[in-house]
N, C-alpha and C positions, 0 to 999 in steps of 0.2 A: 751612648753619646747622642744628643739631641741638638739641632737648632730650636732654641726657645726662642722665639718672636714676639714681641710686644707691642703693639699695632692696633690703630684706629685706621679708620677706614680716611683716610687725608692724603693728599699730595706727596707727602715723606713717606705715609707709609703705605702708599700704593707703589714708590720706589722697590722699595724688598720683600712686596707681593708678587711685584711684575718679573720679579728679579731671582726669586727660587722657581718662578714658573717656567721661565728662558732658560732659565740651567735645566731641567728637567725635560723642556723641548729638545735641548740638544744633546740629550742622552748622560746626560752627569748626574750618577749616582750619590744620591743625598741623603743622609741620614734621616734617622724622624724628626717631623717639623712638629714642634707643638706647638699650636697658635695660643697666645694669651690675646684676651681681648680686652682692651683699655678705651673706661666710658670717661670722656676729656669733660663732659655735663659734670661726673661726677666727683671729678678730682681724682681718679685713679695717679693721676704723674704724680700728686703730691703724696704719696703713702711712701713712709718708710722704706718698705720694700723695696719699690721701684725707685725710688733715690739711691738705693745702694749700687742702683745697676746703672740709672744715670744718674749722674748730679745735678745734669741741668735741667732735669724734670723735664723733659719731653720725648715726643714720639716720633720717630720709633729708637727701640731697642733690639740687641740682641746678646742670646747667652748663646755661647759653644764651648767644649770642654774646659769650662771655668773661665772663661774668658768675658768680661762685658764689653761689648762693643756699645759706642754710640754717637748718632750723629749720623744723617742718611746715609750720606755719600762715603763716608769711612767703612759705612755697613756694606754696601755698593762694592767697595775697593779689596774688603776683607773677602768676602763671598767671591768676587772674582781673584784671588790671590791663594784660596786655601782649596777652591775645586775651578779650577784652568779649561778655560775654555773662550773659544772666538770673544766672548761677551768682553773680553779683558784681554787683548794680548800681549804676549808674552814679549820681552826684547826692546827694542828700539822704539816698534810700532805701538806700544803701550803709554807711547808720550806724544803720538795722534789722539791719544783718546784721553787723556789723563787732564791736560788743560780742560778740554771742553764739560768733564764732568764737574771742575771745581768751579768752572763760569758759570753751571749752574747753578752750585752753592753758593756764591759771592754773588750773583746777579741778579739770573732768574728768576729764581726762586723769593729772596727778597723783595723783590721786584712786583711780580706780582701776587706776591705777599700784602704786600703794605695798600698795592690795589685794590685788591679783596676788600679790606679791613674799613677802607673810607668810601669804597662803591655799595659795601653792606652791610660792616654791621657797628662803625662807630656813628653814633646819633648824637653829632653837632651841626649848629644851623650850615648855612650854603658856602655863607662869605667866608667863616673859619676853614673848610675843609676844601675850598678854591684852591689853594697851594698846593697842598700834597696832592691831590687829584692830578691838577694839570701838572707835577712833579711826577709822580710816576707812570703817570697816564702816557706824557712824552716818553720816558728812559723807556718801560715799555716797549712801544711801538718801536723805538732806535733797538732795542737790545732782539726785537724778532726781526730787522732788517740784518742784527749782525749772523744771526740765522739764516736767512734767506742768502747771504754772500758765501756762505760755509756749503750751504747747498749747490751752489753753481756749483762748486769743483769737486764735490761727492755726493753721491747717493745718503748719507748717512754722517752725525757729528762727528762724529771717529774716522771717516774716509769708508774703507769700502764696504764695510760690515758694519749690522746692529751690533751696540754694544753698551756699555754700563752709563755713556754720556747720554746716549738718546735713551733710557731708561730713568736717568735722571731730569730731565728736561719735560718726558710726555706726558706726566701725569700734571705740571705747571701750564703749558701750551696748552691741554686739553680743555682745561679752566677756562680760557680765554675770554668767553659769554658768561659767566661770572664774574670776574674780572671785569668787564666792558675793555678788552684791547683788542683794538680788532686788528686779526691775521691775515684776514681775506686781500689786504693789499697784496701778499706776499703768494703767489702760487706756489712756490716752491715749500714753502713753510707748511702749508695747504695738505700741501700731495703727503709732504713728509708725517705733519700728524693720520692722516688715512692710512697708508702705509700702518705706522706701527699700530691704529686701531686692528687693523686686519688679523696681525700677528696671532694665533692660539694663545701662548703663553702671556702676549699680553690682557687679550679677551677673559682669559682665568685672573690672572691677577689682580685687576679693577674687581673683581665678582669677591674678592675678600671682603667679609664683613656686612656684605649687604645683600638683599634678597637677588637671585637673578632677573628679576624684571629690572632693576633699576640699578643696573652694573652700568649702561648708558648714560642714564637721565633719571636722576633723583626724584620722588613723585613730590608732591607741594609739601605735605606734612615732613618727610627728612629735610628737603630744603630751608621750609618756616624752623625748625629744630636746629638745624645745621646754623642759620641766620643768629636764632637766640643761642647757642652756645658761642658762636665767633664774636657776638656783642659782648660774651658776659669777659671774654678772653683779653680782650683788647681794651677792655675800661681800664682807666689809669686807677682807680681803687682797686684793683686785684694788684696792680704791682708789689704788694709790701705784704700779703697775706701769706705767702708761702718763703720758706726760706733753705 
């Protein structure tokens, strides 16, 4: 029995890189990982294949004893549900962590999604892209303040432990200078992304897929690449080509 992972080196799925790594810190026995790697340049999400395993054509995935998982955070929920451990707990205190992982999906994540997309890589004039800029540019900044208020009263999005929420959140916040939203108002926010930089198993996770010089700080050439794949993703002509 194997976890098959299906994974590009991106924000989702640095989630369930960071996320077999953390279980493997804290001593939870995991089967074999086989890594699939998926070129998003090259339309890997749209082959047959990987439609069977997701439908919505994107990254990441995962296979375990016949099962397809997909959709980060569900992958997040599985992984901490089928091997137990702090990263998820178990009981009551599993619903400290369980909002905060889905404000990632419903917010965050979006959020500085759609940031990305009009900071780098859709190419329309200034006046068009004014809105959605100062649109998510504001939620944003509001949505790492509602971070920063979560921090006054714990260490960590879940309360006292790392756990599947701040797993789902680090690899979005760590973007931030990509994005253009700036953190730095928020110490709290600050300390917390340092913090989970530190972690080992997070430090392994980010190193998925990409050489270890540039598990940090992309060099110009993956960045310029990085830049023309997210333009080719986000043009409204790719809408209708895959189905």
């Amino acid at each position: 029995m194997t976890l098959d992972v299906y994974y590009s080196a991106t924000p989702n799925g640095w989630k369930i890189s960071i996320m077999i790594e953390e279980l493997k810190e804290v001593g939870v026995g995991l089967p074999e990982v086989r890594l699939h790697m998926m070129s998003l340049e090259d339309g890997d999400q749209f082959a047959s294949e990987f439609t069977a395993i997701n439908p919505n054509q994107r990254m990441p995935a995962l296979m375990h004893d016949g099962r397809a998982i997909f959709e980060s955070c569900a992958i997040l929920q599985y992984l901490g549900e089928t091997y137990p451990s702090p990263l998820l707990p178990q009981g009551p205190a599993r619903w400290d962590v369980l909002p905060w992982l889905y404000w990632q999906a419903a917010n965050l994540g979006p959020v500085f999604g759609n940031k990305v997309s009009y900071t780098r890589y859709i190419d329309v004039d200034e006046a068009t892209k004014a809105h959605p800029m100062d649109r998510f540019g504001n939620e944003g900044a509001r949505l790492v303040r509602v971070m920063a208020r979560r921090l006054e009263v714990a260490p960590w999005l879940g309360g006292e432990t790392f756990s599947v929420a701040d797993i789902a959140a680090f690899p979005w916040v760590r973007a931030y200078k990509w994005a253009k939203i700036d953190i730095t108002a928020e110490p709290r926010v600050v300390d917390w992304l340092e913090r989970c930089r530190r972690r080992p198993g997070v430090q392994r996770g980010v190193a998925w897929g990409v050489p270890q010089e540039e598990a940090e700080r992309f060099s110009a050439d993956r960045r310029a690449r990085y830049k023309a794949m997210g333009a080719s993703i986000a043009a409204n002509e790719r809408l209708n080509e895959r189905n």
